[in-house]
LUMRO-414742 format. One record per residue: z, y, x of N, C-alpha, C, O, CB in turn. Coordinates in steps of 0.05 Angstrom, whole numbers, plus 5000, padded with zeros to 4 digits. Glycine has a CB too. Example, Ala and Ser with C-alpha at 12.3 -4.5 7.8 and 13.67 -1.06 7.14 Angstrom:
# residues 2
515648865264515649105246515649345264516949345285518149115226 514249555257514349795273515750015258516150235268511449885282 
END
This chain:
# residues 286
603853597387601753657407602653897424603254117416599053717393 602753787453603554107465601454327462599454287448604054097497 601854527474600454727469600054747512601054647532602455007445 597554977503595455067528597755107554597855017577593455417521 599755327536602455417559603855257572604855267594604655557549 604154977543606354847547605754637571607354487582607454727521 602854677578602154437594601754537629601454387648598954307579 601854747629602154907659604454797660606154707644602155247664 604154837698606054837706608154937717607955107735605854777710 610354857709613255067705614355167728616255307731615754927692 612555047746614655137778612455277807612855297831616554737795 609855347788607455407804606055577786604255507770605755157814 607455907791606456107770603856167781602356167761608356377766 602456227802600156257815598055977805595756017797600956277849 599455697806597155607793596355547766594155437761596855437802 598455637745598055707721596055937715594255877698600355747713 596056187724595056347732591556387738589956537727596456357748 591256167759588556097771587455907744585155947736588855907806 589255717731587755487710586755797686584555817675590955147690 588855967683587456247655585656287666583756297650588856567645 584656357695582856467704579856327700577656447696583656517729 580156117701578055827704577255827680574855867675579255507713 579055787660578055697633577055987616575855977594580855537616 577856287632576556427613573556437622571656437607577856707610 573656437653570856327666568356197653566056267649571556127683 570355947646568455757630567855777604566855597590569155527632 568756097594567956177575565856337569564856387547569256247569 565056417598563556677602560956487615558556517610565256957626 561656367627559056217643556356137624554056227630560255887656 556755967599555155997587552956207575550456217579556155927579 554856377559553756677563552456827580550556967573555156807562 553556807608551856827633549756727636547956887641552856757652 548956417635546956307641544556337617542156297620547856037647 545756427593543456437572541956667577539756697566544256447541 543156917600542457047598539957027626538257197627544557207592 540056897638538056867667536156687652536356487639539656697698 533056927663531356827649530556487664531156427687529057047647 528956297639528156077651526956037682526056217696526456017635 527255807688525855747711522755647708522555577684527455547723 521255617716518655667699516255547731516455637753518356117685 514555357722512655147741509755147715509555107690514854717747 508255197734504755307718503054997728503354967753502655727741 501654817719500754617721496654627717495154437710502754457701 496154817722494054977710493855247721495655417720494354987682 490655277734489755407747489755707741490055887758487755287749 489255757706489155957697491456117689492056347685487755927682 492855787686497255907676497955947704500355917709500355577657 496755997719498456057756498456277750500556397752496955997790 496156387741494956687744496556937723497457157725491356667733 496056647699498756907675501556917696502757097708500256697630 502056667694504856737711505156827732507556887731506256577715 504456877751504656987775504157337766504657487784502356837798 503357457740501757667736505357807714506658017712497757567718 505457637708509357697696511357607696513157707682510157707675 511857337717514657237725516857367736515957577726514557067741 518157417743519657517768519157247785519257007781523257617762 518657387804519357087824520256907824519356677826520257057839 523457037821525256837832525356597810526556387816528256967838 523956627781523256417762521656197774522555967778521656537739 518856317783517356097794518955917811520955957825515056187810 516655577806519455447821516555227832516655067851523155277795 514155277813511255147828509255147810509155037789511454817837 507555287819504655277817502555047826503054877843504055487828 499955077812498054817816497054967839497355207844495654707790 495454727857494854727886492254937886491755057907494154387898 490754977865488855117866488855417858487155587855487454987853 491655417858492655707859492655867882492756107883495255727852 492355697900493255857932489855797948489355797972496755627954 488055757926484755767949482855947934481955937911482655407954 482456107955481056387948478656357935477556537922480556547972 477856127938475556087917475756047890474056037873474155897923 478456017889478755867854480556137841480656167817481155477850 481956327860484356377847483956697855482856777875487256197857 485256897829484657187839486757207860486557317882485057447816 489057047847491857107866492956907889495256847893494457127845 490856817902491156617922493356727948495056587958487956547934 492956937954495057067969497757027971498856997993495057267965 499157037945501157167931501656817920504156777919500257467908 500356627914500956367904501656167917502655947911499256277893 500756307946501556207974504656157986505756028003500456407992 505356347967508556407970510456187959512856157966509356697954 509356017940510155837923510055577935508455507952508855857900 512155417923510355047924508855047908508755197888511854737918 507154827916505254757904505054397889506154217902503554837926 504254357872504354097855501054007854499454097869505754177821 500653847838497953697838498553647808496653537798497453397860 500553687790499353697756501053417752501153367728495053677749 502253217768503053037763506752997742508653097754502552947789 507152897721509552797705511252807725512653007723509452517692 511952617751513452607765514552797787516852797796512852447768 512252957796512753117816513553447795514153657804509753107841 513153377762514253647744517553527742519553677745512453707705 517553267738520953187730521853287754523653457754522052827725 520853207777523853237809523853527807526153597812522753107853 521953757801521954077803524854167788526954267797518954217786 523654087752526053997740526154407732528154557732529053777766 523754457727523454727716524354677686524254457675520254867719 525454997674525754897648523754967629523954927605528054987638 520855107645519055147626517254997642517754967666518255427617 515154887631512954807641510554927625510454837603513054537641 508955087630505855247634503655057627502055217635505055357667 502454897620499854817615497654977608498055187596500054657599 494554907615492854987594491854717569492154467571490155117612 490854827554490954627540488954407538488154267520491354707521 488454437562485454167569486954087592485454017610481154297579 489254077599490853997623491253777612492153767589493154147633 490653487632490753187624493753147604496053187610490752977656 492553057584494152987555495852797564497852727552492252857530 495452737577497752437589500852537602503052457597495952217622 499652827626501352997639503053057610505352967605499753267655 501553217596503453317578505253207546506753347533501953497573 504753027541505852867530507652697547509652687534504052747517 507952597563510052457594511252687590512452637569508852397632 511852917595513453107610515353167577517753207574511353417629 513153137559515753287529517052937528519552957526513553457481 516452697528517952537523519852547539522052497530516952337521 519452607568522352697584523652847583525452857600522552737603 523553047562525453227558524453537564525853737562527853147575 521853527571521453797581520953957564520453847542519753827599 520854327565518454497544516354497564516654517588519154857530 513754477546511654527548510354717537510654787514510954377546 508754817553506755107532505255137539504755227562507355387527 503555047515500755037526498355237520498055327497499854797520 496955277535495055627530492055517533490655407550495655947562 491755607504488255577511486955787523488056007525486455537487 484455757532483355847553480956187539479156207522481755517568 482156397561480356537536478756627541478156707564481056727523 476956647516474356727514474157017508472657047489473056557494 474957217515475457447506478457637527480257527540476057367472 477857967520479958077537482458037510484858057517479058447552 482157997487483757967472485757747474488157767471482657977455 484157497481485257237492487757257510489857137506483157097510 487257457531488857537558490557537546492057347542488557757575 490657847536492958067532495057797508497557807509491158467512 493857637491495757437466496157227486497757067477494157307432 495157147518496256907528498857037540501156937541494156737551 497757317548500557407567502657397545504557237547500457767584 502557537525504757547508506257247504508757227504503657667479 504356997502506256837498506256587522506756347517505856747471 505856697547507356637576509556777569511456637564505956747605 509957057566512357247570514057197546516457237546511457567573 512757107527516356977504517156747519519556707523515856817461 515356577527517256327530518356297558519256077565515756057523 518356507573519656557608520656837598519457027609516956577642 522356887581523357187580522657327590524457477600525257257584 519657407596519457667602516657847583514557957590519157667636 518057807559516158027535515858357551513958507549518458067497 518158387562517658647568515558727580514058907573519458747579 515458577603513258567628509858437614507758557616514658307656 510358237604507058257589506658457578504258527579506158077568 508658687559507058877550505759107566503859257561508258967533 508359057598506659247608505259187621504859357638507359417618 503458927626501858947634499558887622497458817633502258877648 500158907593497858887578495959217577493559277577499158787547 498359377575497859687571496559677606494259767609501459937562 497359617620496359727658493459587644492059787638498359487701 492159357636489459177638488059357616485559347617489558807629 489659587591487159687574486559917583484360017580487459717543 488860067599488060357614485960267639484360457643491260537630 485260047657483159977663481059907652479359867669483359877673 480459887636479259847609477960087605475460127606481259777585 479460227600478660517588477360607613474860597611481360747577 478360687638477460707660474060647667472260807673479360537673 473860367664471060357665469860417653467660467661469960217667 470460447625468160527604468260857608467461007590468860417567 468860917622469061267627466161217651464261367650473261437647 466261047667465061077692462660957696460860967713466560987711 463060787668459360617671457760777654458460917635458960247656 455360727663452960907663451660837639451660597634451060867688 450360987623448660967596445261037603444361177620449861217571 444160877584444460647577443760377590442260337609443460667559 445460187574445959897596443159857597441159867583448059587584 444159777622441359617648441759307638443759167633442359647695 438759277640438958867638439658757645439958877666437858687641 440658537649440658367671441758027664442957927645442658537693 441157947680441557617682443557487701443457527725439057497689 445057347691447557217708446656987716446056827698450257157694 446356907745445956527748447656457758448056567780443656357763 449356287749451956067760450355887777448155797769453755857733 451655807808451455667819450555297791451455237769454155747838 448655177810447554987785445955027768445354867750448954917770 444855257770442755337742443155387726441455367708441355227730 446055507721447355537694447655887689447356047707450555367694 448255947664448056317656450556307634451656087632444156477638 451056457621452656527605451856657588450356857592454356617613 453256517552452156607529454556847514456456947525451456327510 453956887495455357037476458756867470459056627475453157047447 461157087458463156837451465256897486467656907489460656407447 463156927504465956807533465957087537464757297532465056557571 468756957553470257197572467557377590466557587582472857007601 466757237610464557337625462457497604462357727611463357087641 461357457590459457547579460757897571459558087581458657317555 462657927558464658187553464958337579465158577582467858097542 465058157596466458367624463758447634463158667643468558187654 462558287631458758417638458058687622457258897630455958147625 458458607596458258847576460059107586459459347584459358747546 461959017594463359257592462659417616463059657617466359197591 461159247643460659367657458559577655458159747673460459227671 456759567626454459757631453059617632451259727644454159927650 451959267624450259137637448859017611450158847598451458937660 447159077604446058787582444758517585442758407595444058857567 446858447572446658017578444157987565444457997540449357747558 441257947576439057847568439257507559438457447536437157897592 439757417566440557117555442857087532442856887518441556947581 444457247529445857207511446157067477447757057458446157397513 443956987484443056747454444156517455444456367435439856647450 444956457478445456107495448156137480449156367481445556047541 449555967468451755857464454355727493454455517507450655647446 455955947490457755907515455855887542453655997545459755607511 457355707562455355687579452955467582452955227580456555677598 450855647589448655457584446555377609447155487631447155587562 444655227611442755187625440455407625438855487608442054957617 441055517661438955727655436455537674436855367691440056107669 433055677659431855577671429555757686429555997680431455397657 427655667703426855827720424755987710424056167725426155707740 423255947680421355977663423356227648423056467645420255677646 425256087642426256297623427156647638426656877629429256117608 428956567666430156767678427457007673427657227662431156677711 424256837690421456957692421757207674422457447675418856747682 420756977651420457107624422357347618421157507604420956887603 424157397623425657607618425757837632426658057623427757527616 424557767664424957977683426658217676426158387658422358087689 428958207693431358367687431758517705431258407726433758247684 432558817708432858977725435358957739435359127756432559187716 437658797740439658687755440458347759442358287743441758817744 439858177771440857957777443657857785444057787809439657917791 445557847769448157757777449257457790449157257775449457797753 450157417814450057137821452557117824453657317834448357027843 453656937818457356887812457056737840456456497838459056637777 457156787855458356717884460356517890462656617886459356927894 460456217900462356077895461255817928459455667934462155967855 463655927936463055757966460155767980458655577986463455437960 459955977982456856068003457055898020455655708014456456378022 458455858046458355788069458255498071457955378093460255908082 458655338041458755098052455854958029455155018006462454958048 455054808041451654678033452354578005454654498001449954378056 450954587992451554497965449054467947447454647950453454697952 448254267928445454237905446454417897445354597911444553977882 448554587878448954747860448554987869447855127851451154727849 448655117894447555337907446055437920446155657931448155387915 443055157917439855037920438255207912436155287923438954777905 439755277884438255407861437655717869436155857857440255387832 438855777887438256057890435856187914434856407921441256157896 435655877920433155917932431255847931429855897950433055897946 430155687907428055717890426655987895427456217893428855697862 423055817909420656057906421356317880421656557882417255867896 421356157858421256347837424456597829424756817819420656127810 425556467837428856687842427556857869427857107866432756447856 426856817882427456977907423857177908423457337926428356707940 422057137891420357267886421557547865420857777863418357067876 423757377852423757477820426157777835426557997824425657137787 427257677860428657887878427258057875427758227858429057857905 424758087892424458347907423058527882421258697885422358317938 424458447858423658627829425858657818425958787797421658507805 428258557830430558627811432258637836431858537858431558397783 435158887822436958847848438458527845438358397824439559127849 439458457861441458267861443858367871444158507891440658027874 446358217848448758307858450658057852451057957830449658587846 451857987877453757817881456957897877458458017892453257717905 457357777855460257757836461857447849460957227842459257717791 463957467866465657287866465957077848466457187827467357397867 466056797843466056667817468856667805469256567782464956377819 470956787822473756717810474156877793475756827775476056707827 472857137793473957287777473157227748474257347730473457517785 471057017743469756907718470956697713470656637689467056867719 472756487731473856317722475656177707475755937701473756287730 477656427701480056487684479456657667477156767667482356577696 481256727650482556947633485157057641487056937632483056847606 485657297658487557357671486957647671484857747662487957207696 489257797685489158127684487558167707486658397710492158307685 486957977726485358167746482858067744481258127761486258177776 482157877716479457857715476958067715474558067722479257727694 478958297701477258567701476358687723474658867721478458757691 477558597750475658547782473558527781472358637800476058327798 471758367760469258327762467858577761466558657780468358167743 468258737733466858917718468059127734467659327720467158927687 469259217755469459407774467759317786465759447784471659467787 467759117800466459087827463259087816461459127832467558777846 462659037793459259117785458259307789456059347799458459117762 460459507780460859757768459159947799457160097802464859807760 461159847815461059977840459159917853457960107864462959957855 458159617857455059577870452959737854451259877866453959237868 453259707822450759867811451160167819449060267827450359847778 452860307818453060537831451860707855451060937857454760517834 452060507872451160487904447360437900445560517915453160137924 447160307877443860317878441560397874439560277883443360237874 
END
């Protein structure tokens, strides 16, 4: 068997030379590439939000379409910057990311198609808690290499944390949340904690997750703050009917009302804590 030397050639010392050069190359290349973190596509509204919150950029390679409309998304700005997908098997194969993001109520069909083709998938349930956040970021950031960056931005989301509970006022004021549709929020969710934390007490808080609020019940409770999750004002809607109900708008001029954006309630993300500032600061002003 000849050997590596014996197979250069004997009359072209420069391109013997260039072949050592190539093959130590292709020794290093691997090593190189293990070291560049994944390429990484979010298929899910709330995984836009982890990832866009610790990727490096140049990872992202596409986010879901509802990442980039200000009604659905904290980071619609910034998601803008990205392509965009619709959640479909085929339009994740042509991207051809090597991570794929799910949540885990993201259509079962998407995600089972995409691992029989070869893809990773990772899928994040949805959280009910600031604890939720801070363990989804951690494991966005193992499986897109960047642990470092979820931690710090786990530490940036509890020093805001701390922050408000320095600045909200004792003792918590009542109050009642109505979701566009007639709906409020129980004990258990994300929203319900960020209310708390604002200084606010969830009068309904008996309801299991989210529940049906009704016009008897809100009465009955008369609350000294009305929280309304705000979600497409400008365009006509039955689900945003509700707020003009005789009995809501009587039940006003006895309680303040304060309008909370609905995006910031719609995820589990680091700038969900947007909400419980921005409470923070209307009750302040009143």
């Amino acid at each position: 068997m000849l050997s590596y030397r014996s197979r250069l050639p004997r009359n072209n010392g420069s391109t013997g030379y260039l072949s050592l050069r190539c093959a130590f190359l292709g020794l290093l290349l691997p090593a190189f590439a293990a070291a560049q973190p994944p390429s990484v596509a979010s298929i899910n509204l709330c995984t836009d939000q982890l990832v866009l919150s610790i990727a490096d950029p140049a990872q992202i390679l596409s986010l879901s379409w509802l990442s980039a409309d200000p009604e659905e998304s904290m980071l619609a700005s910034t998601a803008r910057e990205f392509p965009l997908n619709y959640g479909s098997a085929e339009e994740l194969i042509e991207i051809g990311a090597d991570i794929v993001i799910a949540g885990s109520e993201t259509s079962p069909f998407t995600r089972q198609l995409l691992r029989r083709l070869g893809s990773t998938v990772v899928e994040i349930e949805p959280a009910m808690s600031l604890d939720d956040i801070e363990n989804n970021l951690r494991l966005v950031g193992g499986a897109i290499g960047r642990s470092a960056e979820a931690e710090s931005v786990v530490a940036s989301m509890r020093a805001r944390v701390d922050a408000i509970r320095e600045r909200r006022a004792e003792p918590a004021r009542s109050a009642i949340v109505v979701r566009p549709g007639g709906f409020t929020i129980g004990r258990n969710t994300l929203a319900h904690e960020l209310i708390e934390l604002a200084g606010l007490d969830n009068r309904i808080a008996e309801l299991d997750r989210w529940g049906s609020l009704s016009i008897e019940a809100l009465l009955s409770h008369d609350p000294e703050i009305i929280v309304v999750m705000s979600y497409r004002t400008a365009e006509a809607s039955l689900a945003d009917s509700v707020f003009s109900h005789p009995a809501l708008v009587s039940l006003a001029e006895s309680s303040e009302r304060i309008a909370v954006p609905a995006r910031y309630f719609a995820c589990g993300a680091p700038d969900s804590l947007t909400s419980a500032e921005v409470l923070l600061e209307q009750v302040a002003v009143r």
